[in-house]
N, C-alpha and C positions, 0 to 999 in steps of 0.2 A: 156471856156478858163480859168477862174478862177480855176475850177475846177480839171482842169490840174495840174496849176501850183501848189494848195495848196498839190495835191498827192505825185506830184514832190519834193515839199520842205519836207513834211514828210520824205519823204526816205532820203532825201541828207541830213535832219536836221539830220538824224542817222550817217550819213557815213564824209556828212562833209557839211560845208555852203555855199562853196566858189561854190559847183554844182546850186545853187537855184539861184546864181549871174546869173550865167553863162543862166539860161533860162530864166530869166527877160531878158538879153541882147539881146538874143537872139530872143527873140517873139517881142523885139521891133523894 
């Protein structure tokens, strides 16, 4: 799960932040 979400933040950290929010919210 962490692993996910850290690959997940990579990309959004490129494109934008507000996505990485968004799948914290969402996984929890």
């Amino acid at each position: 799960m962490e692993l996910e979400i850290k690959l997940f933040h990579q990309n959004s950290s490129k494109k934008s932040p507000a996505g990485f929010f968004i799948v914290l919210t969402s996984n929890v």
